[in-house]
N, C-alpha and C positions, 0 to 999 in steps of 0.2 A: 775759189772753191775747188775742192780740188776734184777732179773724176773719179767715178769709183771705178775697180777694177774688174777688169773683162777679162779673166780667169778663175775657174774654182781655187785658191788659195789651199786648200786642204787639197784636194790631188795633184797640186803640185810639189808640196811637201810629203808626201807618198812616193811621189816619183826619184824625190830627189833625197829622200830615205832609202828607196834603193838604190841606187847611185852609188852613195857613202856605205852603205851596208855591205856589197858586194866590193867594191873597189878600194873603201877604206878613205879615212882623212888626206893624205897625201897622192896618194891616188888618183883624186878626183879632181877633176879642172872643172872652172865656169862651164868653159864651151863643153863639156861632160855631162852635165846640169842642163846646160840650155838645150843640149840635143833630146834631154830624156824627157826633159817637161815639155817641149816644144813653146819654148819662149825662148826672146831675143835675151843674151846676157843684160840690155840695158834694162828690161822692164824685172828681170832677177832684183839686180841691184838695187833698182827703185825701190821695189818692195819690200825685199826682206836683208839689205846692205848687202856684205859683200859676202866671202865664203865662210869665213868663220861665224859670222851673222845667223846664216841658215843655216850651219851643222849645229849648233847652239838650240836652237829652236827643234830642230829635228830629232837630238839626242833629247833632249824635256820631255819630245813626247813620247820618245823609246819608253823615258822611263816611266811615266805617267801610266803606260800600256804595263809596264813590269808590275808596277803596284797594284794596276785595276785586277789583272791576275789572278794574285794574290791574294788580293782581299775578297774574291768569288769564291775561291776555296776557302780561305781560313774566314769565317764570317762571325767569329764569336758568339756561335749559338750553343746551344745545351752543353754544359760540361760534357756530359754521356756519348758526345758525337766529335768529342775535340780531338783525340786521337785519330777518328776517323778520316775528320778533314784535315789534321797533320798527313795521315799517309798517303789521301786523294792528290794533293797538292806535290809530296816530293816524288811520286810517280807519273803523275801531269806534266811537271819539268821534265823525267827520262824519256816518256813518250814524245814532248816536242823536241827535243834535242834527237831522238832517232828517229823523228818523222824531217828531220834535217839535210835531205840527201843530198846538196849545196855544199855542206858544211860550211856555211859562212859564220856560223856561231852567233853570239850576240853583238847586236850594235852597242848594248852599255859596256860590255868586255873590252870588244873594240877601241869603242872609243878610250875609254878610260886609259888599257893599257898605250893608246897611240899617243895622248893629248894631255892628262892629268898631271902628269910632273909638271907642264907648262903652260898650261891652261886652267885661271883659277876657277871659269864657271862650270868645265867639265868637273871639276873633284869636287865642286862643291854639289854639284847636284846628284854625282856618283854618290855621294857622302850618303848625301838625305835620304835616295833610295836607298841604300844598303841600310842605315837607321829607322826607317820604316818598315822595311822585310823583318829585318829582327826584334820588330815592336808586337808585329803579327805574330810571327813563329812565337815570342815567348806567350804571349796574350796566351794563345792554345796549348800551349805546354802547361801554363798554370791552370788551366784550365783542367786539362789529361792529371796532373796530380791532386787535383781537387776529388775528380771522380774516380783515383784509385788506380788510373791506367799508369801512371809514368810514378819513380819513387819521387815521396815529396821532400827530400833530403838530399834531391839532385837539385842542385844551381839552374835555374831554367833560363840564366841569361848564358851560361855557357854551352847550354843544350841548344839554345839557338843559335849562336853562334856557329855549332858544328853541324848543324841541317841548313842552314844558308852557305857552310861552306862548301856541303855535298853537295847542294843544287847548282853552285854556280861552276862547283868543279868539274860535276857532271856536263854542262859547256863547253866549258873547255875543253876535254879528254872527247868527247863527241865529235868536236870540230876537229881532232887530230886523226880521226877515222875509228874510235875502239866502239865495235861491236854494237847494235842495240839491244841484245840480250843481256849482254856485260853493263850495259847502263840503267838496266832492269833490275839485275843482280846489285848494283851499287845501292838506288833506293830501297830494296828488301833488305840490306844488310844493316843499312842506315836506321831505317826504324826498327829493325829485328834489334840496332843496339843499345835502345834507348832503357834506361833504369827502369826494371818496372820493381813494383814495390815488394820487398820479402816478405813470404807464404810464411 
């Protein structure tokens, strides 16, 4: 029978979330990991395999964290308030991206741009969230055209497309050091461009 484990599992995956978030996939060593959790690399291994083992699990729950997000803003309530929570949500993203003063950007960025060409369970699960953000986004956009706020003659799959590209671009250009107010300015201009319907 085997022993249960004489560590919190979840604050070690915290610790060793940041680890990889600051230092990156290549980066990071076992003994990197064992120093931040304060566990021996053997009882690592034990539990959660080896390193690609625990960045695997750790980016799931990056993302899992990206989508909970998302879906607190965009929550598919009253057509009347769908624009609203469109523009709470891509100003949510500029606010946490300039409350970033790290600049470590995103671990799903991260990871994806570090691991995804060669790694098929990071792109697969890059994949999923990114297919899920823009299930949301468009959810509220037909929604915003329902009630008259967005034209409904715009494609709302390519509307979302280009509000997930703002957010995550917004990331990006964040971690490269531009401005908080410029990243403010990018979400106003973003929804400032969105189709509204002819008067």
């Amino acid at each position: 029978m085997p022993r249960p484990r004489a560590f919190d599992e979840r604050h070690v995956l915290e610790r060793a979330r940041e680890q990889f978030w600051t230092t990156g996939y290549a980066g990071t060593r076992m003994d990197d990991i064992a120093r931040a959790t304060g566990l021996g690399k053997g009882s690592l291994y034990g539990a959660f395999g080896d390193k690609s083992g625990l960045f695997h699990l750790v980016f799931a729950d990056w993302c899992t964290a990206v989508l909970k997000v998302a879906e607190e803003q965009l929550t598919d309530g009253p057509d009347a308030e769908a624009f609203g929570r469109l523009s709470s949500y891509v100003h949510l993203m500029a606010d946490n991206t300039a409350a970033d003063s790290e600049r470590r950007g995103c671990l799903l960025a991260k990871g994806v741009a570090e691991l995804a060409q060669h790694d098929p369970a990071v792109a697969g699960r890059s994949a999923e969230t990114m297919t899920a953000l823009l299930a949301l986004l468009r959810r509220e956009i037909v929604a915003a055209q329902r009630h008259g706020d967005i034209d409904s003659a715009a494609d709302p799959e390519h509307l979302a497309a280009m509000l997930l590209t703002v957010v995550r671009g917004m990331e990006a250009v964040g971690k490269a050091g531009l401005a908080p107010e410029m990243l403010r300015g990018i979400a106003d201009t973003a929804l400032a461009g969105l189709p509204r319907p002819s008067q």
